[in-house]
N, C-alpha and C positions, 0 to 999 in steps of 0.2 A: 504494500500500500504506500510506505513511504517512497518509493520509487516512481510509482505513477504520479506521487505533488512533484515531483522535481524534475521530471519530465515536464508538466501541464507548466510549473512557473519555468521553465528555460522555454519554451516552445511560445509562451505567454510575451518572454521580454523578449525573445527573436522576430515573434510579428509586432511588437512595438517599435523596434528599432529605426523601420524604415518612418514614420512617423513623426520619430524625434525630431530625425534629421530635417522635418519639413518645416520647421518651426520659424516663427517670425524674426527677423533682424533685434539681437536686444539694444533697447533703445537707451541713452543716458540721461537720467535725470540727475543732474549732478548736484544741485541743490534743494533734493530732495520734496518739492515744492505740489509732484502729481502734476506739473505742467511741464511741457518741451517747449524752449525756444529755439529761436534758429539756430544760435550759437553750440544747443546740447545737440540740434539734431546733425548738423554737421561732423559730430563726430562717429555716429554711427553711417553717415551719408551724407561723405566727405564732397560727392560732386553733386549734390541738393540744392535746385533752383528755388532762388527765393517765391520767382512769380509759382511755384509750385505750393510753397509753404504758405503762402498766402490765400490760396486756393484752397486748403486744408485747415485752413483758419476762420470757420466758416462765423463763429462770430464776434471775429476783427477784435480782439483783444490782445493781439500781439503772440500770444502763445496757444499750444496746442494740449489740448484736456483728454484725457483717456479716449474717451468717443470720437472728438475729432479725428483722432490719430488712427482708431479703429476704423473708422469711415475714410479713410482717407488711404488707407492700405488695402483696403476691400473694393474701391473703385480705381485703386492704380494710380492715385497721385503718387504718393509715398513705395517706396519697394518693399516685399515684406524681406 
């Protein structure tokens, strides 16, 4: 019996693995603040057009809010 769990969990993390890999870009919030500005998002994505970030700022407060950034990686402004 103990054999079949440690099959079931390596067979378990083996089809997880390709999954991981697909995972979004981590993003820096460096001042810990739950907001990105351009300057944090530049380091995750370094060649990040402003009129892009601005487009993803949908409202105009200068930074980007969890949702934003979520909507903003799900229509392809932002790469994930």
């Amino acid at each position: 019996m103990t054999s079949i769990r440690v099959l079931s969990a390596a067979l378990v993390l083996t089809l997880a693995t390709p999954a991981l890999s697909q995972t979004a870009t981590p993003l820096t919030d460096e001042n810990g603040d739950g907001m990105l500005s351009f300057s944090e998002l530049l380091l995750s994505y370094p060649t990040l057009d402003i009129d892009a970030y601005f487009a993803a700022d949908t409202d105009g407060d200068g930074f980007l809010n969890p949702h934003e950034t979520k909507t903003a990686r799900d229509n392809g402004i932002l790469p994930r």
